[in-house]
C-alpha positions in Angstrom: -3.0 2.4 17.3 0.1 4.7 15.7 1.0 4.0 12.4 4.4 4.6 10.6 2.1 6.9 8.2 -0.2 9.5 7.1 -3.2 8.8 5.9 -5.5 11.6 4.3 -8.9 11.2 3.1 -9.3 13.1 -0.3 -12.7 12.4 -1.5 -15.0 9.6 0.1 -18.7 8.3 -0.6 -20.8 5.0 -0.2 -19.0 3.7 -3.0 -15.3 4.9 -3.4 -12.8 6.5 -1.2 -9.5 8.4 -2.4 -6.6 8.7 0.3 -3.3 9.9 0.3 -0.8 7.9 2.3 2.2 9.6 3.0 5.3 7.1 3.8 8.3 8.0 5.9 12.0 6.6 4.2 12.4 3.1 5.4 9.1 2.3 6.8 6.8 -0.5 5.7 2.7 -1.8 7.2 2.0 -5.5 8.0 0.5 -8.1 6.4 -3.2 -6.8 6.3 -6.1 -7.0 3.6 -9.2 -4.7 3.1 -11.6 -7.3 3.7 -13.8 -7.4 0.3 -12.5 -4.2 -1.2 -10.0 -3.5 -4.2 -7.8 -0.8 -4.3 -5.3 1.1 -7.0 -2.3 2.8 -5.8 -0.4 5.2 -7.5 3.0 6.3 -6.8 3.6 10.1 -6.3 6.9 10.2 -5.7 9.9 7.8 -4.6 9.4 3.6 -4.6 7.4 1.7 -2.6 7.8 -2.1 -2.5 4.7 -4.0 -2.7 4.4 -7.7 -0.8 1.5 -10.2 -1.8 0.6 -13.0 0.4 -2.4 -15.7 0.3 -4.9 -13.9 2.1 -5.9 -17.0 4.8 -2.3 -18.4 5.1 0.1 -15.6 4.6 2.4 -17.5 2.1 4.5 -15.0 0.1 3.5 -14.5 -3.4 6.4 -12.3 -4.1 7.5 -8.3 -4.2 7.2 -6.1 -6.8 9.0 -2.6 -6.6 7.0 0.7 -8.5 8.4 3.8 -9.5 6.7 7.0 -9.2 4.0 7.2 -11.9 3.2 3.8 -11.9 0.0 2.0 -10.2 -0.7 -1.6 -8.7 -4.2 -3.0 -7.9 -4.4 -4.8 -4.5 -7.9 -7.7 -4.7 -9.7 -9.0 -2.5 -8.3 -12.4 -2.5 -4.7 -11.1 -1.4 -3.0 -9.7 2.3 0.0 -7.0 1.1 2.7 -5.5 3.0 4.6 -2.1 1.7 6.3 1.0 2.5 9.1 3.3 1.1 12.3 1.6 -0.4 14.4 5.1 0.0 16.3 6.1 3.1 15.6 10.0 3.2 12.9 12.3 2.4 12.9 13.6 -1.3 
């Protein structure tokens, strides 16, 4: 499957892996969830918009919009959508 990103394993072991996802302007994922896992997510650079859903029936939960610098934690009991909010490459 092609996806609208690049995704770059930085360190991985049996208990923790650290990615880089790199986001083309005005691109976003689906609705997905990482099964049982939790994740943080830092911004590097830019904004990324961040969609929560229920995780069994997909009802919205609302966006949030972060900055470069800042982090969000995505749980286990959540689907998300997100991607870039800027329209060219910085």
């Amino acid at each position: 499957m092609d996806y609208p990103y690049r995704r770059e394993t930085l360190y991985a072991d049996s208990d923790v892996e650290v990615v880089r996802v790199t986001w083309p302007p005005r691109t976003h994922s689906f609705a997905h969830d990482h099964g049982n896992s939790s994740g943080l997510i830092r911004v590097l650079s830019g904004s990324v918009y961040h969609d929560v859903f229920d995780k069994g029936t997909l009802t919205p939960r609302g966006r949030s919009v972060f900055q470069a610098g800042e982090c969000f934690l995505e749980t286990p009991d959540i689907s998300t959508s997100w991607g870039m909010t800027a329209t060219k490459r910085r």
